[in-house]
SEMI-170121 format. One record per residue: residue number from 1; x, y, z of N, C-alpha, C in turn. Coordinates in nm, 2 decimals. Layout:
REM SEMI-170121
+-----+--------+--------+--------+--------+--------+--------+--------+--------+--------+
:   k :     nX :     nY :     nZ :    caX :    caY :    caZ :     cX :     cY :     cZ :
+-----+--------+--------+--------+--------+--------+--------+--------+--------+--------+
: NUM :      X :      Y :      Z :      X :      Y :      Z :      X :      Y :      Z :
...
+-----+--------+--------+--------+--------+--------+--------+--------+--------+--------+
This chain:
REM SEMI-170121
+-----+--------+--------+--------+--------+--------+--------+--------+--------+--------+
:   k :     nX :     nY :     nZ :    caX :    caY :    caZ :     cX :     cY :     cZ :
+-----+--------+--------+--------+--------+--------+--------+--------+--------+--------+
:   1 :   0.00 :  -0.40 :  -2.48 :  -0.14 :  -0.40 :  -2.48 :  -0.19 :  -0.29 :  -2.38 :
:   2 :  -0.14 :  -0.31 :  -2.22 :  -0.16 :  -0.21 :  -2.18 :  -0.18 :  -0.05 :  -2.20 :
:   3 :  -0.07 :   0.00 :  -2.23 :  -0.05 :   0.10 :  -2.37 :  -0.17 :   0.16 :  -2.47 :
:   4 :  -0.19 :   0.06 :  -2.49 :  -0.32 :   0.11 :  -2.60 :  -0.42 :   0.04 :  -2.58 :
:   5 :  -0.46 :   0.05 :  -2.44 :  -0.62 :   0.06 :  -2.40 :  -0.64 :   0.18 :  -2.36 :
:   6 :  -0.78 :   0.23 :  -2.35 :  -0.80 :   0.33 :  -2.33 :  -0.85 :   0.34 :  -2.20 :
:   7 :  -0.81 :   0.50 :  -2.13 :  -0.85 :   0.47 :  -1.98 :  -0.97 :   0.39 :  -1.93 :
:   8 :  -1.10 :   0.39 :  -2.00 :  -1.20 :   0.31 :  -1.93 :  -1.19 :   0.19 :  -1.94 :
:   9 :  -1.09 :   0.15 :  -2.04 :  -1.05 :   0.01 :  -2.05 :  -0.96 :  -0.07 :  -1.93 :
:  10 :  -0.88 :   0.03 :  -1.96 :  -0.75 :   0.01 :  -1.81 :  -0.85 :   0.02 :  -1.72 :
:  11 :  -0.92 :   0.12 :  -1.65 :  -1.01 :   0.11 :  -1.55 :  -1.10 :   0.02 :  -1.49 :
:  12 :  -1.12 :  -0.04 :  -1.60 :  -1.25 :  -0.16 :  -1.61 :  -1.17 :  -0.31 :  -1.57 :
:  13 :  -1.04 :  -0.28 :  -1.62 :  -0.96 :  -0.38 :  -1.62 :  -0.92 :  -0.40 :  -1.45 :
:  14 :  -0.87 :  -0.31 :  -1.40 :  -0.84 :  -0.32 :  -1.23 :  -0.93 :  -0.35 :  -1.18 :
:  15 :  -1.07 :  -0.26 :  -1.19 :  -1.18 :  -0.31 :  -1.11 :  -1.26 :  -0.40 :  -1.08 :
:  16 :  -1.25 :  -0.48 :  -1.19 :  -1.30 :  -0.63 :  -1.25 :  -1.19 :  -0.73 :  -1.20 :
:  17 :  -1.07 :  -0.68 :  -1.14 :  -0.97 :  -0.75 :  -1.07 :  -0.97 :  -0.75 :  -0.96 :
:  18 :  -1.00 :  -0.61 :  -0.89 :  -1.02 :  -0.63 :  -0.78 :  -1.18 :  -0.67 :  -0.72 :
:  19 :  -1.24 :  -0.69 :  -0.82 :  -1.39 :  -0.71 :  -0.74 :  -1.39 :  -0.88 :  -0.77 :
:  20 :  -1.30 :  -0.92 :  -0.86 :  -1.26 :  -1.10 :  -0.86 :  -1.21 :  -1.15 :  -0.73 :
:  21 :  -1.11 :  -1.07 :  -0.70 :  -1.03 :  -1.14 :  -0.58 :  -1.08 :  -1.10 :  -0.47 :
:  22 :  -1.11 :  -0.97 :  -0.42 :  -1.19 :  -0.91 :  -0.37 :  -1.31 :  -0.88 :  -0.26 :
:  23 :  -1.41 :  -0.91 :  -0.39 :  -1.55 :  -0.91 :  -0.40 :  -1.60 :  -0.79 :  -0.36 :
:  24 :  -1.72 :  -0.70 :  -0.36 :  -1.74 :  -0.59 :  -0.35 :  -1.69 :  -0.48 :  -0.31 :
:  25 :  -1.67 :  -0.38 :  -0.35 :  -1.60 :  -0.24 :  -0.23 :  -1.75 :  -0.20 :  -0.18 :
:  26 :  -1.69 :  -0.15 :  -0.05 :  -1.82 :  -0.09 :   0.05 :  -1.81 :   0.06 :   0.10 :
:  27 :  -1.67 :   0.12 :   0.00 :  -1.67 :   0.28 :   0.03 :  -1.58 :   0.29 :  -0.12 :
:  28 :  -1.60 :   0.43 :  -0.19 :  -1.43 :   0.44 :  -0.26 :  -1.47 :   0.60 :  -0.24 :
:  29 :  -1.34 :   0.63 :  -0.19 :  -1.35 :   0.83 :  -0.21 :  -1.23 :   0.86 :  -0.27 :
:  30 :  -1.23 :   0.96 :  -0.32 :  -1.13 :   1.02 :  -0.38 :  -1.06 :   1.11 :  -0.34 :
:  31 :  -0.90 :   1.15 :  -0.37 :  -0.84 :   1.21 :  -0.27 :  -0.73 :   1.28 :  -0.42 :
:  32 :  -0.68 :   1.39 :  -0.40 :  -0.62 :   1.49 :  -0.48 :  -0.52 :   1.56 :  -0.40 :
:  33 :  -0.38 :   1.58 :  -0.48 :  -0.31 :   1.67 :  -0.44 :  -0.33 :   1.82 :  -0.54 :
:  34 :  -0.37 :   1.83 :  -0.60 :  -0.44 :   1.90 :  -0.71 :  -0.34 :   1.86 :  -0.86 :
:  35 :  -0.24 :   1.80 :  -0.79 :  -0.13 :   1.73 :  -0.98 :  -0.29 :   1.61 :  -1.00 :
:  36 :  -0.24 :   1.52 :  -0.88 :  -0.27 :   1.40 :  -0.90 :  -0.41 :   1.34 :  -0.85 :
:  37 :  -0.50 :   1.22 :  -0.88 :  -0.60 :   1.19 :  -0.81 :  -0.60 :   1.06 :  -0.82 :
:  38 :  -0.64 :   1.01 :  -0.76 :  -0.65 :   0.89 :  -0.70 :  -0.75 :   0.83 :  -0.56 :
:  39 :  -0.81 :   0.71 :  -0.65 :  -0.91 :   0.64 :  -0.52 :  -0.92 :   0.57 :  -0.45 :
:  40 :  -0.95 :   0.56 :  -0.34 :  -0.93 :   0.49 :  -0.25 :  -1.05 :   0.40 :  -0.19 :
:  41 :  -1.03 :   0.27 :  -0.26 :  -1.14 :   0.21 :  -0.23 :  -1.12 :   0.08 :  -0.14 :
:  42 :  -1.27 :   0.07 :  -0.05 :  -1.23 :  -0.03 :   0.06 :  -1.32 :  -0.16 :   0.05 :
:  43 :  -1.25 :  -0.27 :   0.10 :  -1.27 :  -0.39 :   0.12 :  -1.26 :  -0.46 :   0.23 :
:  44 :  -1.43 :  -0.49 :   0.27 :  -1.43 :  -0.57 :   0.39 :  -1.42 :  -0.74 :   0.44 :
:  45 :  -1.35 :  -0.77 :   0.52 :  -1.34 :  -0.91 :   0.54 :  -1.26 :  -1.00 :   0.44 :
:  46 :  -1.21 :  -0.93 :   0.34 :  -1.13 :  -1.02 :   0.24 :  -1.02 :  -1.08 :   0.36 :
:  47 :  -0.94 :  -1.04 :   0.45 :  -0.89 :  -1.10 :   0.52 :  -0.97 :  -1.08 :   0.70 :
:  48 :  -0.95 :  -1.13 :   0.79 :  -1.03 :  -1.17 :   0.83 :  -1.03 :  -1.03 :   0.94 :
:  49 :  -1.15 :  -1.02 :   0.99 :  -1.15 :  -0.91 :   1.10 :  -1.07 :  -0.74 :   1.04 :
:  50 :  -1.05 :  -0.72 :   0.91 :  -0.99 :  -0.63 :   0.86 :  -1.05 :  -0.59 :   0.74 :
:  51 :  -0.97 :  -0.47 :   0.72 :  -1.07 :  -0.35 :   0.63 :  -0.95 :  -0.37 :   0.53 :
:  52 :  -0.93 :  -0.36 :   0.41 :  -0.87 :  -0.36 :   0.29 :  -0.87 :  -0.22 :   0.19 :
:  53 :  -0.77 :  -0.20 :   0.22 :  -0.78 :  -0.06 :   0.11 :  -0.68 :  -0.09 :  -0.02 :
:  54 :  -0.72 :  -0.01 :  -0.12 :  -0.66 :  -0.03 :  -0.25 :  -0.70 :   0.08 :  -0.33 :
:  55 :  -0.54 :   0.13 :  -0.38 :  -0.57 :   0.27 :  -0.47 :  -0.62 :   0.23 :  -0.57 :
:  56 :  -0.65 :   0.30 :  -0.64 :  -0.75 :   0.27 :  -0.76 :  -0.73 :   0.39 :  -0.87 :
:  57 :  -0.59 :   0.41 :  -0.94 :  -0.57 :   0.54 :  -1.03 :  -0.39 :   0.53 :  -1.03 :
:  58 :  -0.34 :   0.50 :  -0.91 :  -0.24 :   0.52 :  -0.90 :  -0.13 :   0.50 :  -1.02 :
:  59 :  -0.16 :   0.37 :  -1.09 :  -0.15 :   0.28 :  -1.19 :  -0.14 :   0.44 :  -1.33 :
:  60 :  -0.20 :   0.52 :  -1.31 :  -0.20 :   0.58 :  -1.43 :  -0.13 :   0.69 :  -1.42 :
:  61 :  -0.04 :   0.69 :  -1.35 :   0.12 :   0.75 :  -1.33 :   0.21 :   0.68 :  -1.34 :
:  62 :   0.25 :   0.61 :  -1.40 :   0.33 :   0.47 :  -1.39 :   0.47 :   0.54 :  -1.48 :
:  63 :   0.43 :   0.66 :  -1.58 :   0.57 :   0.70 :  -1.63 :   0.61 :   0.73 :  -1.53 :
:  64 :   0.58 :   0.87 :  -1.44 :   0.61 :   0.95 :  -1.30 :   0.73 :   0.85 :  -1.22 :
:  65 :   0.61 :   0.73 :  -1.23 :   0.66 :   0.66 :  -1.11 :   0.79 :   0.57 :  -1.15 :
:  66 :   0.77 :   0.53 :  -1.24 :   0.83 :   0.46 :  -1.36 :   0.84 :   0.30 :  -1.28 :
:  67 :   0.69 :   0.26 :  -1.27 :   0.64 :   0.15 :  -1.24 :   0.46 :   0.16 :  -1.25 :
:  68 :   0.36 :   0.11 :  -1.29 :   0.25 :   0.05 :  -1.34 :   0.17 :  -0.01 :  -1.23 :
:  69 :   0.17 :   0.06 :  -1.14 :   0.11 :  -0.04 :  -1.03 :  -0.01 :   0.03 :  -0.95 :
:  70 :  -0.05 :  -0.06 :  -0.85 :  -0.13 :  -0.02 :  -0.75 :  -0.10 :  -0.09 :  -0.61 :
:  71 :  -0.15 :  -0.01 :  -0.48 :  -0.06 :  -0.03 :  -0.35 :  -0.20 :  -0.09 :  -0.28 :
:  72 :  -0.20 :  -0.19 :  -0.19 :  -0.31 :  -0.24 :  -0.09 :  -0.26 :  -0.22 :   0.05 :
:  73 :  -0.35 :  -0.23 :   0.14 :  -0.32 :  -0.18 :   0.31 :  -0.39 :  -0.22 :   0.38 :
:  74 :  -0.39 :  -0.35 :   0.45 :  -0.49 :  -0.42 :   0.54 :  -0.46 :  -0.42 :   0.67 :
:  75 :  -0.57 :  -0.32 :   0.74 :  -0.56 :  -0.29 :   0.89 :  -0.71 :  -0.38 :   0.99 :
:  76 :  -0.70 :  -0.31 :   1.09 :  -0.79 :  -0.44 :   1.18 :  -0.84 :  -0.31 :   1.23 :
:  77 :  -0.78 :  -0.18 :   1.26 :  -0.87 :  -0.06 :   1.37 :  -0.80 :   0.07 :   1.29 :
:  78 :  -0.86 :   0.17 :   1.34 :  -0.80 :   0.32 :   1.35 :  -0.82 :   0.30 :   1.18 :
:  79 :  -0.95 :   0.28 :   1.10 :  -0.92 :   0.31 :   0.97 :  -0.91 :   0.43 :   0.86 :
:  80 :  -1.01 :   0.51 :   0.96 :  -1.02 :   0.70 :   0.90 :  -0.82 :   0.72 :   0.89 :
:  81 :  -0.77 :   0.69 :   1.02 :  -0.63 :   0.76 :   1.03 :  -0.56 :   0.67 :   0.95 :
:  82 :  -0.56 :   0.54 :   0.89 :  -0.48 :   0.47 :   0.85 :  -0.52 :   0.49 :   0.72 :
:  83 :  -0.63 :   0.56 :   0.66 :  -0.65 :   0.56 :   0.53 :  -0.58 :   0.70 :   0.52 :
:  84 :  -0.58 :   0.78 :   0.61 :  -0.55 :   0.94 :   0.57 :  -0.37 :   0.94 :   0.58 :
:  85 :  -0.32 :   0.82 :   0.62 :  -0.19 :   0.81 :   0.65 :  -0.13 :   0.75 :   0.53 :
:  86 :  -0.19 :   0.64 :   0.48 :  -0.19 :   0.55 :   0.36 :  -0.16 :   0.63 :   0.24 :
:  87 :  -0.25 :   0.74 :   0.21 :  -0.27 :   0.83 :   0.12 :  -0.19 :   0.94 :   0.10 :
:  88 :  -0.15 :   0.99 :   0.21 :  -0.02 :   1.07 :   0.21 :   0.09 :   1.01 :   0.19 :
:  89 :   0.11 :   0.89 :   0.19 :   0.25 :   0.80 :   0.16 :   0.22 :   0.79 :  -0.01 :
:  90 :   0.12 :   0.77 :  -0.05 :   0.10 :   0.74 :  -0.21 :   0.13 :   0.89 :  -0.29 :
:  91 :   0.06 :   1.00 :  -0.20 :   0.09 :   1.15 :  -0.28 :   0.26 :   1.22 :  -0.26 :
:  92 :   0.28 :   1.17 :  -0.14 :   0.43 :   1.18 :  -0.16 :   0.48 :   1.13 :  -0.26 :
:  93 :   0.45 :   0.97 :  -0.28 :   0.53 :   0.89 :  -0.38 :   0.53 :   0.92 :  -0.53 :
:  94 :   0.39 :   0.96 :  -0.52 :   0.36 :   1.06 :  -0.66 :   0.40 :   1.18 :  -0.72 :
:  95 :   0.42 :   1.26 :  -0.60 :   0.46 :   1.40 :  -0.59 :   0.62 :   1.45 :  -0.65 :
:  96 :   0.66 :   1.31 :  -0.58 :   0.84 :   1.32 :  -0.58 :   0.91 :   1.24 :  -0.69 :
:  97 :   0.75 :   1.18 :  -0.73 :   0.83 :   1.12 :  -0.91 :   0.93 :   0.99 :  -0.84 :
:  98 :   0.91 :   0.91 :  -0.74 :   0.96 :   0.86 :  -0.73 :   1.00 :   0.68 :  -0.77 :
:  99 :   1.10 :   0.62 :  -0.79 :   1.12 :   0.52 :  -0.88 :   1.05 :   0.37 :  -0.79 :
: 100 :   0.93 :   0.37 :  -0.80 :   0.85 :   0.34 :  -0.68 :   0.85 :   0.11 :  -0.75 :
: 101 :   0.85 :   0.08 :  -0.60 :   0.90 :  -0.05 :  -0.63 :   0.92 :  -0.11 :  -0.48 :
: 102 :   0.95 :  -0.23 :  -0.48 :   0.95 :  -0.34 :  -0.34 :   1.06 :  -0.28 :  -0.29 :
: 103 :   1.04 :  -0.26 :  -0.17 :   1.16 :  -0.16 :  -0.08 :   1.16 :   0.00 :   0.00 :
: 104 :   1.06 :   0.04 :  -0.06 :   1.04 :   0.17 :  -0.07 :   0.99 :   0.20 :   0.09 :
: 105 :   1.06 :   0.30 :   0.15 :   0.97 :   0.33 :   0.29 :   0.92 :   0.46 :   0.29 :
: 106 :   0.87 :   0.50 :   0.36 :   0.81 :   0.67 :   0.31 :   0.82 :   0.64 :   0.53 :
: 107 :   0.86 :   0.73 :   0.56 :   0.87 :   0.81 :   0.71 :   0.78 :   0.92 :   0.70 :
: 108 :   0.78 :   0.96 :   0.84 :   0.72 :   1.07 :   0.83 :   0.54 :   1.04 :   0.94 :
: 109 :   0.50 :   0.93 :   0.92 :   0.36 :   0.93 :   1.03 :   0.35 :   1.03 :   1.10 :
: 110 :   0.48 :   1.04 :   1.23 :   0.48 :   1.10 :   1.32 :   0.42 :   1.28 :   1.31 :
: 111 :   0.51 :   1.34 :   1.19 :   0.41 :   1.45 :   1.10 :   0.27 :   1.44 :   1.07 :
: 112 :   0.23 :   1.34 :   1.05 :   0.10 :   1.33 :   0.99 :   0.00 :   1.34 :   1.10 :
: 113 :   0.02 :   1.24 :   1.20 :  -0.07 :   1.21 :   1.29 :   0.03 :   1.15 :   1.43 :
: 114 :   0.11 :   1.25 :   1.48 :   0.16 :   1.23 :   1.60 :   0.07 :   1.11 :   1.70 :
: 115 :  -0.06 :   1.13 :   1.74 :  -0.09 :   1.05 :   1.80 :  -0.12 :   0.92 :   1.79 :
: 116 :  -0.12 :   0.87 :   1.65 :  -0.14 :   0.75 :   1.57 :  -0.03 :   0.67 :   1.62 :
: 117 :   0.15 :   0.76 :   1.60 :   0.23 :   0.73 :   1.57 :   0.27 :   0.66 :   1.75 :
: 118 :   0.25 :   0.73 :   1.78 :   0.30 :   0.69 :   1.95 :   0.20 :   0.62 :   1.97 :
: 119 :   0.08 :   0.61 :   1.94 :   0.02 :   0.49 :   2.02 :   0.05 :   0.35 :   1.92 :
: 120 :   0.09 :   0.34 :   1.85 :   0.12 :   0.24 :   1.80 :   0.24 :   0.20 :   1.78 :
: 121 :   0.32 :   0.27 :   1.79 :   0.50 :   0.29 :   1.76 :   0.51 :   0.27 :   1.60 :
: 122 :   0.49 :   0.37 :   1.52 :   0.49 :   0.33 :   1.41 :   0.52 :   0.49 :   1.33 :
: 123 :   0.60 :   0.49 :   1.26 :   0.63 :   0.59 :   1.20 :   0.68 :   0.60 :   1.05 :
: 124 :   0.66 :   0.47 :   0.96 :   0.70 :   0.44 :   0.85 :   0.58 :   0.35 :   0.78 :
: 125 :   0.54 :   0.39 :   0.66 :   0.50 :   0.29 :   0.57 :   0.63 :   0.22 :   0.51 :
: 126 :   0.60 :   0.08 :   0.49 :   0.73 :   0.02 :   0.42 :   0.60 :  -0.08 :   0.32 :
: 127 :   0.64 :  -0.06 :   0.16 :   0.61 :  -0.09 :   0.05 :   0.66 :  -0.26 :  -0.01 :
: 128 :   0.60 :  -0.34 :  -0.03 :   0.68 :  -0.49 :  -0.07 :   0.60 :  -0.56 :  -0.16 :
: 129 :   0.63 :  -0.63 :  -0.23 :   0.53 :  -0.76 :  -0.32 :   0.40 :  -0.77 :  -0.22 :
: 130 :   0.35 :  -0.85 :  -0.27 :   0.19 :  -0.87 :  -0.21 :   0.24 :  -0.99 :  -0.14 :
: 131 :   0.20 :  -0.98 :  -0.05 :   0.21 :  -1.17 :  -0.01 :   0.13 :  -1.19 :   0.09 :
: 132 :  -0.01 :  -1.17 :   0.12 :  -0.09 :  -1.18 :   0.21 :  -0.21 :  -1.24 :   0.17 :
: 133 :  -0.21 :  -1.21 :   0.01 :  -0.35 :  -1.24 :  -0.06 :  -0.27 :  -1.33 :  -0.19 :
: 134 :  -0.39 :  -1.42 :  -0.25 :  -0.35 :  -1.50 :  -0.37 :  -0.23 :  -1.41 :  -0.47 :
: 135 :  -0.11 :  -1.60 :  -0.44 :  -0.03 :  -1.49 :  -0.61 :  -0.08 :  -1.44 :  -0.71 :
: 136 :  -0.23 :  -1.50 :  -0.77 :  -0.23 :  -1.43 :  -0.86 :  -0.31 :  -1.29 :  -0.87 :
: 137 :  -0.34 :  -1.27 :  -0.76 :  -0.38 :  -1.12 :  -0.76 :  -0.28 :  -1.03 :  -0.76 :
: 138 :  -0.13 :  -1.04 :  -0.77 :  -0.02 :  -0.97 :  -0.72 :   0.00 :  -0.86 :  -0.89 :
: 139 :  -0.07 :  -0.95 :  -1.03 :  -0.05 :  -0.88 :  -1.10 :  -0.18 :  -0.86 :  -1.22 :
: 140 :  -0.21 :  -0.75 :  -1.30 :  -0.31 :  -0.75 :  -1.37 :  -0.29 :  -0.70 :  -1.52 :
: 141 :  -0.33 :  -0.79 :  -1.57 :  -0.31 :  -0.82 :  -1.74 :  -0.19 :  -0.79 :  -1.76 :
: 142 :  -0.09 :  -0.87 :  -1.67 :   0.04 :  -0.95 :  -1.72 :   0.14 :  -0.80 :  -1.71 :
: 143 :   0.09 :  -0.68 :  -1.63 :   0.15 :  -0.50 :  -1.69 :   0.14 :  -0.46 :  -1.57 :
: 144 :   0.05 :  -0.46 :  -1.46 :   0.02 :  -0.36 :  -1.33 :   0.02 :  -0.47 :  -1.24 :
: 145 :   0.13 :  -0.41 :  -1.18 :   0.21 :  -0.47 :  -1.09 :   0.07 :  -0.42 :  -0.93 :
: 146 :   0.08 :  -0.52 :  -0.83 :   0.02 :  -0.49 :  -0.71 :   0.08 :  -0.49 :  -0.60 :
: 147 :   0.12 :  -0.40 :  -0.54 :   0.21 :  -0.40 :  -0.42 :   0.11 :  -0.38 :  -0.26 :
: 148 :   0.16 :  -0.44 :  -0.17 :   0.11 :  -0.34 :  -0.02 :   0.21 :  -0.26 :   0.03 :
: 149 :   0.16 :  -0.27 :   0.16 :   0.23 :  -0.15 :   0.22 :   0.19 :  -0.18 :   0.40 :
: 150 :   0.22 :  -0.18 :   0.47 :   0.26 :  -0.20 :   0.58 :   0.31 :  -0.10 :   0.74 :
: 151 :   0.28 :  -0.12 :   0.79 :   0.33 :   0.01 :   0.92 :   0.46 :  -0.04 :   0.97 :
: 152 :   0.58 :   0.03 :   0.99 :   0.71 :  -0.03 :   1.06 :   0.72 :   0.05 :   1.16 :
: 153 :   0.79 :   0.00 :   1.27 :   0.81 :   0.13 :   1.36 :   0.93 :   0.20 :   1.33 :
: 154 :   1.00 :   0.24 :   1.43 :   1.11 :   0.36 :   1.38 :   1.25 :   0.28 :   1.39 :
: 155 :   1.25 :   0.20 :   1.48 :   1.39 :   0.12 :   1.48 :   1.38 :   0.00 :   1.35 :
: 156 :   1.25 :  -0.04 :   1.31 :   1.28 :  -0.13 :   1.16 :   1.30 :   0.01 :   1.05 :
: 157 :   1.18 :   0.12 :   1.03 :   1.24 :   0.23 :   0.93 :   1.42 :   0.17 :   0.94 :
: 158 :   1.48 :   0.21 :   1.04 :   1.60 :   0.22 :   1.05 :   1.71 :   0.08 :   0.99 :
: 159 :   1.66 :  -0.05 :   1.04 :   1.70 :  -0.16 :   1.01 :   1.71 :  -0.18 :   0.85 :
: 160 :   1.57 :  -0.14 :   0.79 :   1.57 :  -0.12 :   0.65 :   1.69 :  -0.02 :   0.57 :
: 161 :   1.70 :   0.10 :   0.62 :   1.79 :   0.18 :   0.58 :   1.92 :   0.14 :   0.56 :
: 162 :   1.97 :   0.06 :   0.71 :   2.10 :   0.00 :   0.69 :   2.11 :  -0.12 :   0.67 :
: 163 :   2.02 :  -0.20 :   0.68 :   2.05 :  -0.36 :   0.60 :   1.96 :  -0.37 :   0.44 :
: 164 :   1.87 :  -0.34 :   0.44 :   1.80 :  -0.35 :   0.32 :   1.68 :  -0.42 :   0.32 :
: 165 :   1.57 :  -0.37 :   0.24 :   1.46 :  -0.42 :   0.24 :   1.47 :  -0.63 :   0.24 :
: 166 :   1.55 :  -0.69 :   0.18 :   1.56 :  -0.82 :   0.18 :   1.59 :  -0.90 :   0.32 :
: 167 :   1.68 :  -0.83 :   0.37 :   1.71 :  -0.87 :   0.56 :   1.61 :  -0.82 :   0.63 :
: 168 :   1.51 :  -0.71 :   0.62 :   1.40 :  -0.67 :   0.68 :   1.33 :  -0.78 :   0.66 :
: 169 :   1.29 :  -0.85 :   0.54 :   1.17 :  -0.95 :   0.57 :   1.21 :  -1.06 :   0.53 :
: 170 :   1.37 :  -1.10 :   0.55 :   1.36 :  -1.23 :   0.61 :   1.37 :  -1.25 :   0.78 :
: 171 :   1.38 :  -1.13 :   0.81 :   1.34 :  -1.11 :   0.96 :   1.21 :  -1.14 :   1.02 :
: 172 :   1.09 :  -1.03 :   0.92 :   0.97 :  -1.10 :   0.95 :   0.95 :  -1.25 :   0.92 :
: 173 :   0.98 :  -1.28 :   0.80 :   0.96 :  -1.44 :   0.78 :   1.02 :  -1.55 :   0.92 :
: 174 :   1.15 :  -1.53 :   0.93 :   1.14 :  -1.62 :   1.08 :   1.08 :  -1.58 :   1.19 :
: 175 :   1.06 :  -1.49 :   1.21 :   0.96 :  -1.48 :   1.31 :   0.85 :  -1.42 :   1.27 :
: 176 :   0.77 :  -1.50 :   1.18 :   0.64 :  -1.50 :   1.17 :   0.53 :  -1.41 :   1.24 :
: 177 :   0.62 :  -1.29 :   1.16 :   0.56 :  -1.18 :   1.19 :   0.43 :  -1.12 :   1.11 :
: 178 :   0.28 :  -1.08 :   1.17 :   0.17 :  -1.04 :   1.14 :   0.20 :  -0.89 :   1.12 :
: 179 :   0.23 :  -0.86 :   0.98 :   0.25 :  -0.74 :   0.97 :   0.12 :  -0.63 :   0.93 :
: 180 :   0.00 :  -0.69 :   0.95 :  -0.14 :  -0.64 :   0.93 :  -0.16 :  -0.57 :   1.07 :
: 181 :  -0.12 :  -0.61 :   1.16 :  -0.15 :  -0.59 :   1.31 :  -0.06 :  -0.46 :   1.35 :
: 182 :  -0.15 :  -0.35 :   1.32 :  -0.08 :  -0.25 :   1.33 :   0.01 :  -0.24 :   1.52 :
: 183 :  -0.09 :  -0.30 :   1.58 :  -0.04 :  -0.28 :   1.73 :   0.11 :  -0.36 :   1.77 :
: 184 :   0.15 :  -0.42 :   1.67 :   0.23 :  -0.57 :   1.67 :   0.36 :  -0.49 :   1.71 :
: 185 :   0.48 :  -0.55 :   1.82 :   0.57 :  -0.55 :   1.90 :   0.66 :  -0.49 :   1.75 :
: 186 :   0.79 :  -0.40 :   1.79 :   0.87 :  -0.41 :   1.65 :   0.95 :  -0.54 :   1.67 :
: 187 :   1.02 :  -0.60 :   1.55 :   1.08 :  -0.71 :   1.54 :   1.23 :  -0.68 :   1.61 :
: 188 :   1.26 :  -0.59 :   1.52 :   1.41 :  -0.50 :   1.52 :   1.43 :  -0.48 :   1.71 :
+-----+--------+--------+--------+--------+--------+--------+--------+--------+--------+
């Protein structure tokens, strides 16, 4: 079904999902590498004291990526730099055709925005299932998958690399780790 709807249908279809679970966006801008485009639109207070972002196009590279999805990012401060940091991890992932899915880390912050990176200790987005908002927002019309995405610092980047995205977050799970809280201690 997905398949043969036609983009304003597909379109209509995310937006009407994300404005269900949601409820209003209060900015969307668009951002290009000149291949690809994609929007970035925000949501306030769906969790609490935090800003909510969610691509909005990504989904229509899904051969590229060879996954159907769209990525969410809920931060509390520093949102200009966490949206311009967010978005570079999505154009990379786009760029490099990559086999994009739960596990996925993209490095690199420290390039992006050196100062971000040291004041926060954080130098990796790491990509996983949704699990911060209702299961059933995780998927739309049974086809587009919904992922987040997350800040790690440089010693979990690394923990990930050699144990594996599954030991990374049963790490956070016992210790009931707030992984929204960009400022948060590393676990690792």
């Amino acid at each position: 079904v997905w398949k043969r709807l036609r983009g304003r249908e597909k379109w209509a279809l995310i937006l009407n999902h994300y404005q269900y679970f949601l409820g209003d966006y209060i900015a969307s801008d668009p951002y290009s590498d000149n291949t690809h485009q994609v929007q970035l639109m925000g949501f306030k207070d769906v969790i609490e004291d935090c800003l909510l972002f969610a691509t909005f196009g990504m989904s229509g590279y899904a051969e590229e990526i060879k996954n159907c999805c769209e990525v969410v990012l809920a931060t509390e401060c520093d949102y200009d730099k966490c949206a311009e940091i967010f978005m570079n991890a999505i154009f990379y992932i786009l760029e490099n055709k990559m086999n994009f899915g739960k596990g996925v880390l993209i490095e690199g912050i420290n390039n992006i925005d050196a100062e971000f990176s040291k004041k926060y200790n954080k130098t990796a987005l790491y990509f996983t299932n949704i699990y911060i908002l209702p299961e059933e927002f995780a998927i739309i019309n049974n086809q587009c998958k919904i992922y987040m995405a997350f800040f790690v610092s440089e010693k979990e980047a690394q923990y990930i690399k050699e144990k594996g995205s599954e030991k990374f977050e049963d790490v956070l799970e016992q210790n009931n780790i707030d992984v929204i809280n960009i400022d948060r201690e590393s676990v690792i």
